[in-house]
C-alpha positions as CSV (number, residue, x, y, z in Angstrom):
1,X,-15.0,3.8,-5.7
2,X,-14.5,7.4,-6.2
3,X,-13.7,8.5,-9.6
4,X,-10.3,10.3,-8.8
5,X,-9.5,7.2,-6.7
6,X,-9.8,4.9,-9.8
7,X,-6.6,6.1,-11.6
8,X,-4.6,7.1,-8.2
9,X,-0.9,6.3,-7.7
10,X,0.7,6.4,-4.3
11,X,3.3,7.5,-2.5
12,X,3.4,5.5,0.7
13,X,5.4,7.5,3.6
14,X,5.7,7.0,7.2
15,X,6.0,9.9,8.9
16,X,7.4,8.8,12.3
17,X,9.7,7.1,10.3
18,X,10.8,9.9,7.3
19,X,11.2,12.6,9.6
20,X,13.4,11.4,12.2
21,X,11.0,11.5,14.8
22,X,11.5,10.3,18.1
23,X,11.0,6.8,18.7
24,X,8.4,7.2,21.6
25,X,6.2,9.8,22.8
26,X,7.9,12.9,24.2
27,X,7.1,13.4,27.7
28,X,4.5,15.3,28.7
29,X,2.2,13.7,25.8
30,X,-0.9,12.3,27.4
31,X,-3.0,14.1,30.3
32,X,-1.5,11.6,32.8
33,X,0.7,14.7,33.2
34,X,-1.9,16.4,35.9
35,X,-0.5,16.0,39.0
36,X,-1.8,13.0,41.4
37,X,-3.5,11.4,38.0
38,X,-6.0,13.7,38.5
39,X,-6.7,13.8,34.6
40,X,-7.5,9.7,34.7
41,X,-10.5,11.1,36.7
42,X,-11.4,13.8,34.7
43,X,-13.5,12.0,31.8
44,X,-14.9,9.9,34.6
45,X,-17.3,12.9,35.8
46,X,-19.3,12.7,32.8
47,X,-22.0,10.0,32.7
48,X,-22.3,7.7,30.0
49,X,-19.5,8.1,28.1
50,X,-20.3,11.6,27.3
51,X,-16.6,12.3,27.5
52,X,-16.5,10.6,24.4
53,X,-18.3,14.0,22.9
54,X,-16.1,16.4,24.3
55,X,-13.6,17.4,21.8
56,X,-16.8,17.4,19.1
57,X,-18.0,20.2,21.8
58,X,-15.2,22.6,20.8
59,X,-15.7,24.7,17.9
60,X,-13.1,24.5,14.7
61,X,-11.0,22.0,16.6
62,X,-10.4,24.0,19.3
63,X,-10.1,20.2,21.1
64,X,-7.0,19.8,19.2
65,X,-5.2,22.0,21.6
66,X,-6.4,21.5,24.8
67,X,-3.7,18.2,25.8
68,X,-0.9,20.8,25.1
69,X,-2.7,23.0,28.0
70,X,-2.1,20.5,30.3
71,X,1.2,21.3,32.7
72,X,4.5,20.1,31.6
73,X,2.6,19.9,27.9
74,X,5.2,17.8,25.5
75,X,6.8,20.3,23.0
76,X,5.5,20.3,19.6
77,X,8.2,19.2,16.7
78,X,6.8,20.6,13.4
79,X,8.1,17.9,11.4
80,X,5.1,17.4,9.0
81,X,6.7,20.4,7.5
82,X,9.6,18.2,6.5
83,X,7.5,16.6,4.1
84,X,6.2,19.7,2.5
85,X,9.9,19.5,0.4
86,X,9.3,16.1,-1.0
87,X,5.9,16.5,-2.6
88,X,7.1,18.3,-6.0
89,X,9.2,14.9,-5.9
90,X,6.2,12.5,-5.5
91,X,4.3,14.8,-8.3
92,X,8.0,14.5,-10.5
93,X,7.7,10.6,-9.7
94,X,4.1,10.4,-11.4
95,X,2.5,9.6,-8.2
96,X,-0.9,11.9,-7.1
97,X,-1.5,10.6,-3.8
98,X,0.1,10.7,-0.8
99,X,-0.7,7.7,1.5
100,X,0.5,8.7,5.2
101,X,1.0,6.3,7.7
102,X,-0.3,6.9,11.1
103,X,0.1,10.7,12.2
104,X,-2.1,10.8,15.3
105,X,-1.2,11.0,19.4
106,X,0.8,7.6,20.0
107,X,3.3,5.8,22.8
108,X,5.9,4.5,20.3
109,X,5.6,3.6,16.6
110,X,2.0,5.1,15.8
111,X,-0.1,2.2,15.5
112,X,-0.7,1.9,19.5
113,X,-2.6,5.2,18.9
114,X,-3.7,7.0,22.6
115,X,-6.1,10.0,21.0
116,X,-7.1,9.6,17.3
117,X,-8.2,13.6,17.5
118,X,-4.6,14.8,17.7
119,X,-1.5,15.2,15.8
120,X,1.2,13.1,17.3
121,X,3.5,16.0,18.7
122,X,6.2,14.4,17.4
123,X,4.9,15.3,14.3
124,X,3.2,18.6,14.8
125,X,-0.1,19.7,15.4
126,X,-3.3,20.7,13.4
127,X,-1.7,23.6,11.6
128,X,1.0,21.4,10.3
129,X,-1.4,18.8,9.2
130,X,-3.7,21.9,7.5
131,X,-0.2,23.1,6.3
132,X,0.4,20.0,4.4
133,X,-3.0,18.9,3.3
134,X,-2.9,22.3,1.3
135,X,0.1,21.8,0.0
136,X,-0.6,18.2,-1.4
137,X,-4.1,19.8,-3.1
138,X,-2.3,22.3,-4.5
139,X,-0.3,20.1,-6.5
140,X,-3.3,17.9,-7.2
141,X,-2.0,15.3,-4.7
142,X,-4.7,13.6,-2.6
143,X,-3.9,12.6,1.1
144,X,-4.8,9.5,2.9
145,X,-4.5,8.8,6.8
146,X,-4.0,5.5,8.4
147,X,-6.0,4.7,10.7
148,X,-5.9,2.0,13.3
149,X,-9.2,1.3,14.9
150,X,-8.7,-2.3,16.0
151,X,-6.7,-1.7,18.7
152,X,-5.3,1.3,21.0
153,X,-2.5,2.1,23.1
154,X,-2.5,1.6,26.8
155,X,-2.4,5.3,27.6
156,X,-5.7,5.4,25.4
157,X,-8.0,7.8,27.5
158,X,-11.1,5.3,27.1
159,X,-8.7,2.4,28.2
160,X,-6.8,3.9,31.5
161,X,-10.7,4.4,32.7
162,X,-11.8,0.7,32.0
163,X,-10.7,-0.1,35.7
164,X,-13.0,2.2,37.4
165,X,-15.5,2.8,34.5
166,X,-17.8,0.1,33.6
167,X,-18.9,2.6,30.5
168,X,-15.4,2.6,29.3
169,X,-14.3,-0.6,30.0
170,X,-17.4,-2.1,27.3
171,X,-14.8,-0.6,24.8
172,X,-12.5,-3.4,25.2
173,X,-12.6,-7.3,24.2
174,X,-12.1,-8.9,27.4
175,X,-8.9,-12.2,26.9
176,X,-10.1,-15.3,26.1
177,X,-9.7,-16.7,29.2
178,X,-11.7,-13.6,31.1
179,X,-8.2,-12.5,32.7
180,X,-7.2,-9.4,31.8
181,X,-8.3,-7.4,27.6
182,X,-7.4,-9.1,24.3
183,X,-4.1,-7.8,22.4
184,X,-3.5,-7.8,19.4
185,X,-1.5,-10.7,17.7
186,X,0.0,-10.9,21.7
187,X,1.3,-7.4,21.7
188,X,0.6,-6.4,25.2
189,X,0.9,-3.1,24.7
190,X,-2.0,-3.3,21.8
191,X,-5.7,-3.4,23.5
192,X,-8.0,-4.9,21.2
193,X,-11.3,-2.3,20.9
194,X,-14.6,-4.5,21.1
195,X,-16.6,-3.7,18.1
196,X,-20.4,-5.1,19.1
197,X,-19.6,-1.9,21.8
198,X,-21.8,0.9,20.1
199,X,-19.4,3.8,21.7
200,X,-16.7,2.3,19.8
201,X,-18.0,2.7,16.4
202,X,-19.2,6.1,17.6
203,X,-15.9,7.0,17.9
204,X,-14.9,5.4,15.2
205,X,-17.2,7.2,12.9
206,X,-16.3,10.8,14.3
207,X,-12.7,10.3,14.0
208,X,-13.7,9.6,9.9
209,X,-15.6,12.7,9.7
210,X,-13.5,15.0,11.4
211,X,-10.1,14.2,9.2
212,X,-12.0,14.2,5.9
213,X,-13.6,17.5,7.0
214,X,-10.2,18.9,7.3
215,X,-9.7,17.6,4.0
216,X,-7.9,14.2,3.9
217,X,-9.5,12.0,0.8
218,X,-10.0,8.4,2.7
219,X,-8.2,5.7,4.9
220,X,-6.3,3.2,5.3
221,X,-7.7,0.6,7.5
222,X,-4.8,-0.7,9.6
223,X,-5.4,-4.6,10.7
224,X,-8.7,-4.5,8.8
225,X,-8.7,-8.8,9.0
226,X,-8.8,-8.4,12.2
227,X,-12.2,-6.4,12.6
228,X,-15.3,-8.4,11.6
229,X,-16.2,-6.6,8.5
230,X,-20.0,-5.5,8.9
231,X,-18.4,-3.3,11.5
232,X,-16.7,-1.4,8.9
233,X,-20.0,-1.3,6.7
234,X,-21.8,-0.1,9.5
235,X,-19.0,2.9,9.7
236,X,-19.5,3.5,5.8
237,X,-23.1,3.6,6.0
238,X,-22.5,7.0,8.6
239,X,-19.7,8.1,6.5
240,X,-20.1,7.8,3.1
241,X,-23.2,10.1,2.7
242,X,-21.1,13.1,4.4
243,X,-17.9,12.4,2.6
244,X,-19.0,10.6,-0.9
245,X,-15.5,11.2,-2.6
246,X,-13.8,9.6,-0.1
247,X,-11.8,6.3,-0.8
248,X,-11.1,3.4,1.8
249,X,-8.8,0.4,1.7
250,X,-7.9,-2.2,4.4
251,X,-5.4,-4.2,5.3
252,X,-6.0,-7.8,4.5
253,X,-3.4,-10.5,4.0
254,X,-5.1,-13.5,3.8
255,X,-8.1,-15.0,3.0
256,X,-10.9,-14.2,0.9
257,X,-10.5,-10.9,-0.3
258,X,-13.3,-10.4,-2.8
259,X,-15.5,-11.6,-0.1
260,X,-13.9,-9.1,2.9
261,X,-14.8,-6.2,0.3
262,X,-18.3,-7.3,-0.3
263,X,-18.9,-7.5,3.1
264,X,-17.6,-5.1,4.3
265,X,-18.3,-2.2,1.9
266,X,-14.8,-1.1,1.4
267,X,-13.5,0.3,-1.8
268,X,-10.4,-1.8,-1.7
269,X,-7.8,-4.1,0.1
270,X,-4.1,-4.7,0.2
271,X,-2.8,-7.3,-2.8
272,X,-0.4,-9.5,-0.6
273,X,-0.6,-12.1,-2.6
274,X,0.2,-10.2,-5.2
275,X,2.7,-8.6,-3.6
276,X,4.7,-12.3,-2.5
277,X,3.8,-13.8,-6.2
278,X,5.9,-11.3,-7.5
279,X,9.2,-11.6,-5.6
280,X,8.9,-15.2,-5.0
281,X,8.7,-16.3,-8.7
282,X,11.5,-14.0,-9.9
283,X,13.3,-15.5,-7.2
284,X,12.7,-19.2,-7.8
285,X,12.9,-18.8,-11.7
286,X,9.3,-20.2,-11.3
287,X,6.7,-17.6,-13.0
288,X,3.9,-20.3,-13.1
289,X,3.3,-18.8,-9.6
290,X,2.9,-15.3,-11.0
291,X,1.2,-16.8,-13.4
292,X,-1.5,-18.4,-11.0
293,X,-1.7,-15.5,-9.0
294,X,-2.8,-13.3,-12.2
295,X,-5.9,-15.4,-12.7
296,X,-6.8,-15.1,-9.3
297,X,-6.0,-11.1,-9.3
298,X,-7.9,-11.0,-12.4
299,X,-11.1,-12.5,-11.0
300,X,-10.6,-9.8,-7.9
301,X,-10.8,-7.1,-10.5
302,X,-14.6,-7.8,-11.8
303,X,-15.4,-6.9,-8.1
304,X,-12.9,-4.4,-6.6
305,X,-9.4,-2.4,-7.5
306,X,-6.9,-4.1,-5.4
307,X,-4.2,-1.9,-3.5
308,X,-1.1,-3.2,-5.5
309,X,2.7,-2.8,-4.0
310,X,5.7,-4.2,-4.2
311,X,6.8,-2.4,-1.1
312,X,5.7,-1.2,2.3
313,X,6.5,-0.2,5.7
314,X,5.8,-4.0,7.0
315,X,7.7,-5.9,5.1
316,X,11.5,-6.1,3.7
317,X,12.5,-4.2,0.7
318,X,12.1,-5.4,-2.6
319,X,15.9,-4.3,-3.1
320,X,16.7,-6.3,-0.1
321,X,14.6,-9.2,-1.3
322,X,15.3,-10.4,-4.5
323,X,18.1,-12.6,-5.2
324,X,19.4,-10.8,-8.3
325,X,19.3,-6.7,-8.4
326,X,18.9,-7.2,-12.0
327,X,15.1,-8.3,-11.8
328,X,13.8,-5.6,-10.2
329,X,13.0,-3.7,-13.4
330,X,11.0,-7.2,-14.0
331,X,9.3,-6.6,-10.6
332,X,8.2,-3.2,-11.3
333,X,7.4,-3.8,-14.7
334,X,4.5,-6.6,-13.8
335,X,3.7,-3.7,-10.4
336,X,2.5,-0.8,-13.3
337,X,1.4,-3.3,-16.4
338,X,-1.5,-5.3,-14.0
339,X,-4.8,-3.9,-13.2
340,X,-5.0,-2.6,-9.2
341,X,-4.0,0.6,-7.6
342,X,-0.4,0.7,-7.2
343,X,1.7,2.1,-4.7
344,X,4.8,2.8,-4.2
345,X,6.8,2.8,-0.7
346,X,9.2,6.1,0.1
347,X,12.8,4.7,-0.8
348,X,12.2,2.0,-2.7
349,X,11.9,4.9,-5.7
350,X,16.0,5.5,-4.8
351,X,16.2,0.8,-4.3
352,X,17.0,1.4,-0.8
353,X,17.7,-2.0,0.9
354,X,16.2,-2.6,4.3
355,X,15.5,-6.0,6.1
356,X,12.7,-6.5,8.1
357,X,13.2,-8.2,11.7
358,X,10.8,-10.0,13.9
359,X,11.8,-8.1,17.0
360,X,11.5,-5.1,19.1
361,X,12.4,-2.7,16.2
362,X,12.9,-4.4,13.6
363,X,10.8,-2.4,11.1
364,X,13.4,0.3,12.2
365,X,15.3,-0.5,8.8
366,X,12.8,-0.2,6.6
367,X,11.2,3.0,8.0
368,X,14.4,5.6,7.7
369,X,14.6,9.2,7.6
370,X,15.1,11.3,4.5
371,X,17.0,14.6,4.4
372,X,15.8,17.9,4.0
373,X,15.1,18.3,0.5
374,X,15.7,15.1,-2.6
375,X,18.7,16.6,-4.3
376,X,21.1,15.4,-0.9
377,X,19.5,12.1,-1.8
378,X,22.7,9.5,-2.5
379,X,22.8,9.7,-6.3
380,X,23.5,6.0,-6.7
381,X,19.5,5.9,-6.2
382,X,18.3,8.1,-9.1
383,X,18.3,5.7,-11.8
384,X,16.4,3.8,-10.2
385,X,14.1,6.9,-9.4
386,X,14.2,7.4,-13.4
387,X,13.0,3.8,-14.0
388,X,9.4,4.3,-11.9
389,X,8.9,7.7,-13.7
390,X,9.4,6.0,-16.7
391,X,6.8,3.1,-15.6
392,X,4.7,5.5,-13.7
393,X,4.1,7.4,-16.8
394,X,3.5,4.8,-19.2
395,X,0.4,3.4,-16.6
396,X,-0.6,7.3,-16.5
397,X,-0.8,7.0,-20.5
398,X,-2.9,3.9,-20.3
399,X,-5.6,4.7,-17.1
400,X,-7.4,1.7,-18.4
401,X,-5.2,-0.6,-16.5
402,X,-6.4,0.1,-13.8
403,X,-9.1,-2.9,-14.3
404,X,-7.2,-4.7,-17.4
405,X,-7.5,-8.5,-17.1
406,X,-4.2,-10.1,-17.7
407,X,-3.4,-13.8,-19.1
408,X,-0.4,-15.7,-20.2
409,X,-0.2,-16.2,-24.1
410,X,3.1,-17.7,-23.0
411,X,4.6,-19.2,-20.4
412,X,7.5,-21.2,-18.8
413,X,9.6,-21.4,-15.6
414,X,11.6,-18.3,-16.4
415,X,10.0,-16.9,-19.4
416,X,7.1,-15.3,-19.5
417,X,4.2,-12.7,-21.5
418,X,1.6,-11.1,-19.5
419,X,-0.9,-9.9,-21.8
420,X,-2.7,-7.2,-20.4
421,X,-6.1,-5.9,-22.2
422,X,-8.9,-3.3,-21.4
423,X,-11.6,-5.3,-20.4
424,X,-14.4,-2.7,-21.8
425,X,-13.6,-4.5,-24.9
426,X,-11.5,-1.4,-27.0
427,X,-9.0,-3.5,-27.9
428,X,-6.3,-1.6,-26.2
429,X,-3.3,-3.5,-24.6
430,X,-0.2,-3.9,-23.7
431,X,2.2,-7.4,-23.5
432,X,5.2,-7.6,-21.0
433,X,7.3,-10.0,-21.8
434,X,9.8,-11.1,-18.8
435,X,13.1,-13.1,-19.5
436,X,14.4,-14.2,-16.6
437,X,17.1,-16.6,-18.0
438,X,21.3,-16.2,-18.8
439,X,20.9,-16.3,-22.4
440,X,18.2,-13.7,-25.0
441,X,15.0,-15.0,-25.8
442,X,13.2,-14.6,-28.8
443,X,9.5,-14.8,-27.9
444,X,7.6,-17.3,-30.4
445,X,5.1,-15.9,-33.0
446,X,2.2,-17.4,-31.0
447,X,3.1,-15.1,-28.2
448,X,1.6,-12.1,-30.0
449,X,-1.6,-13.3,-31.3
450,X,-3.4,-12.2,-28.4
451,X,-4.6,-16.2,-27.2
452,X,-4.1,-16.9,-24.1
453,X,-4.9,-20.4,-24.0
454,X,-1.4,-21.6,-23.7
455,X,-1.5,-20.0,-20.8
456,X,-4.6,-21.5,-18.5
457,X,-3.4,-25.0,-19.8
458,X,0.3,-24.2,-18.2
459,X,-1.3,-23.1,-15.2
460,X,-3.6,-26.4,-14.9
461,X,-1.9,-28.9,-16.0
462,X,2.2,-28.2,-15.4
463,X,2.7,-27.8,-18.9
464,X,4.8,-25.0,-20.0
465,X,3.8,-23.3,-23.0
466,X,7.7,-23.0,-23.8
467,X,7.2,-27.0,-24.6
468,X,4.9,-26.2,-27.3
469,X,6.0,-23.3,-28.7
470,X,9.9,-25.0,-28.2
471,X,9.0,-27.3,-30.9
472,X,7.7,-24.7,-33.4
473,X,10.7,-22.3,-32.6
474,X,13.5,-25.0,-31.7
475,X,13.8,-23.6,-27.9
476,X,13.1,-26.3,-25.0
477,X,11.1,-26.3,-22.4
478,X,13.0,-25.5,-20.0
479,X,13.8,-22.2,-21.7
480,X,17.0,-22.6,-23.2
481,X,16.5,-20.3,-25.7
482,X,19.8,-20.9,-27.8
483,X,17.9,-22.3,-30.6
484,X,14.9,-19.8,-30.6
485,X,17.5,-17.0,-31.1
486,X,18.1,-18.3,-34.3
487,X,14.1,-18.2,-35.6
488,X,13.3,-16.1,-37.9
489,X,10.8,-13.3,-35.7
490,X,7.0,-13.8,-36.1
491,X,5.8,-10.2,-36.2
492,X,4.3,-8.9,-33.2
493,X,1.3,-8.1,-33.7
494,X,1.3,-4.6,-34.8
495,X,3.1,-3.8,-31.2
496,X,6.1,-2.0,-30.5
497,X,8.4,-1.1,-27.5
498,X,7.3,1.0,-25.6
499,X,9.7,0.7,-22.5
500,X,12.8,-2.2,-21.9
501,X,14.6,-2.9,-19.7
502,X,17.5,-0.9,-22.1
503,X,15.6,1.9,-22.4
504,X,12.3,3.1,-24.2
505,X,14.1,3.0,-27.4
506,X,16.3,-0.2,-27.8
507,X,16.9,-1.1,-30.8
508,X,16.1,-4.5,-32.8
509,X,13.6,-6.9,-32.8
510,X,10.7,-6.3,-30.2
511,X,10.3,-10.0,-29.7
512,X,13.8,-10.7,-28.4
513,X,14.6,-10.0,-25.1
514,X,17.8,-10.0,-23.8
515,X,19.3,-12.0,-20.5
516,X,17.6,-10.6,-17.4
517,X,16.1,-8.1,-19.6
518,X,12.3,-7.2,-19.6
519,X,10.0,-5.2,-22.4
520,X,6.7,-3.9,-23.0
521,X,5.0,-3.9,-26.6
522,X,1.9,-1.7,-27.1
523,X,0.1,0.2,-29.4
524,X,1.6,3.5,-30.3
């Protein structure tokens, strides 16, 4: 993984989405504007799929432009300029990346993509995206695109050929049942790109090259599960040597991840288990699945830096998700005390709500449009705003996270310590101790001593380490901690607060932790 890549926070943004574009492409678009289709027939005359070549043929991108020369050319909207005003807020937020969803040529929502070579003019064109690349770098903000390379658009110039074409029509997986091209997941409008075909990862490979040599830092690979991952390593193998900073990370929900990267070659992939683990055991008052999920996360990090989130422009909002607004503090608190990458979703910053729908546009809700500049932001948002930069900032104090290993010196159904520790061995760490419950908890003195025992035989067996520790500190297992509040504190090891849930200097004992409330104890 690239160095600068290791210690990276993001700020995930959809364009489409933030700037209020249109919701499909303006007309005039695609080349099928030429009267009598006579553009479809245009990269037919060149044999072999040397059409495929042609934009690489025009100097400095001079490719770019030529759709927009075509008659009845769609306007171009300029609206990557709209993000140029929210970047000093990304940099104030402690982010110093900027992870762009897709921005290239597409019918609707961006990821049925028709020319990966040009700037959806919805968005802008190549000057815009020059415009704002150089504005992210100037604020030491790295860019990455999203790229969708398992499937197209219909209007796809490769695709509207494949009936007339034989060259073009190896691009595409043909249906199971020989009738008609694969889709993806059953979207119709989503043709499935065969990835045996050599063109495609031809393609592939110069669509890489050409958007890091305008100076984006790496990609996110949309759908990755879906592409058989020596596909990707085959990309890498091209790429890499002519971009060796760049960074890339796919999408994969299920399955094995550490095995996907290996394969594959990727630096990264998404943490969705992660990601469900953490808003499903805040809501169930059950953090043994956190708790299970860590040891799994942990054994991702001796082989890769997972992509962690808590948000994103596929699923529902964490403010819309959990059961109890005051737990998100909890949520965010595990998000930037874990080892991983973390990223964090535009709006959920400001604890927008949004609910994600299985429909026709139902991601429409979590993908709005900001204003013009932050400050006509609601201000109902900015504490929660305050909150990351507080969090942000304490994981910028402590880039070793980034691979710290974390166990469970305690644990019970709605109490919990997540000990997080550098795993070159420096001793530094940090404990985050989660109270989930209606009543304070006073962590016991075991909690501190840096085992984590109690914590893998919890997670094995079923038995909560609140059992054990209940009978040394009078609390019960099921973490009535009425009792506990009355034991006289442990010591915590030499650690201190160094953010709560009231504040980064609450006062009192470090180990007690109010109702709902969360801290973190580290080394000062």
């Amino acid at each position: 993984m690239a160095p600068w890549a290791e210690h990276a926070i993001w700020w995930q943004v959809y364009p489409l989405g933030f700037t209020g574009a249109e919701p499909a492409a303006l007309p005039g678009t695609f080349p099928a504007a030429l009267p009598d289709g006579a553009a479809d027939a245009l990269p037919a005359a060149f044999p072999d799929g040397a059409a495929d070549a042609l934009p690489a043929a025009f100097p400095d991108g001079a490719a770019d432009a030529l759709p927009a020369a075509f008659p009845d050319g769609a306007p171009v909207r300029h609206r990557l300029r709209h993000l140029e005003a929210w970047l000093d807020y990304a940099v104030e937020l402690g982010c110093s990346g900027l992870q762009l969803g897709p921005v290239f040529a597409s019918e609707t929502h961006g990821y049925d993509t028709v020319d990966h070579f040009r700037i959806d003019p919805r968005l802008g064109d190549d000057a815009d995206f020059d415009r704002l690349v150089s504005a992210a770098r100037a604020r030491g903000l790295h860019v990455v695109l999203d790229g969708v390379f398992n499937h197209v658009g219909r209007g796809f110039e490769a695709f509207r050929r494949a009936g007339a074409d034989p060259a073009a029509a190896a691009w595409f997986r043909r249906a199971p049942d020989g009738a008609g091209h694969a889709t993806f997941e059953g979207h119709h409008h989503l043709v499935a790109l065969d990835h045996d075909e050599p063109a495609v990862l031809d393609h592939v490979v110069r669509v890489m090259d050409h958007w890091l040599g305008r100076g984006a830092s790496g990609w996110r690979l949309d759908a990755a599960y879906a592409v058989p991952p020596r596909f990707w390593r085959q990309a890498l193998d091209r790429v890499r040597p002519l971009h060796p900073g760049a960074w890339f990370v796919g999408e994969v929900i299920h399955g094995d991840y550490a095995g996907y990267v290996r394969e594959s070659g990727l630096d990264s992939v998404t943490q969705y288990e992660l990601w469900k683990a953490i808003w499903s055991s805040i809501n169930d008052g059950n953090l043994y699945e956190l708790a299970w999920t860590l040891e799994r996360h942990s054994g991702l990090l001796g082989a890769f830096a997972p992509l962690t989130f808590v948000g994103n422009h596929d699923v529902t909002r964490l403010a819309s998700r959990l059961d109890d607004a005051r737990h998100l503090g909890h949520a965010l608190a595990v998000l930037f005390t874990v080892g991983g990458v973390p990223s964090v979703y535009y709006g959920d910053e400001q604890g927008l709500r949004g609910v994600k729908e299985d429909r026709a546009g139902g991601d429409d809700a979590v993908r709005p449009a900001f204003p013009d500049r932050p400050e006509e932001l609601p201000g109902a948002g900015w504490p929660v705003y305050r909150l990351h930069q507080r969090l942000i900032g304490l994981r910028r104090r402590h880039p070793w996270l980034t691979g710290a290993r974390t166990t469970l010196p305690h644990l019970a159904n709605r109490t919990a310590a997540l000990l997080s520790a550098d795993p070159a061995g420096s001793g530094r760490r940090l404990l985050t101790l989660l109270n989930l419950g209606d009543e304070p908890y006073r962590f016991p003195p075991e909690t501190f001593t840096g085992s984590s025992t109690g914590a893998s035989t919890g997670a094995s067996t079923g038995t909560s380490t609140g059992t054990s520790t209940g009978a040394s500190t009078g609390a019960s297992a099921d973490d009535s901690a009425g009792a506990s509040i009355g034991a006289l504190p442990g010591g915590t090891g030499g650690l201190t607060v160094l953010e709560s849930s009231g504040g980064p200097s609450s006062p009192g004992d470090p180990a007690l932790v109010p109702a709902h409330g969360w801290t973190i104890l580290g080394g000062r």
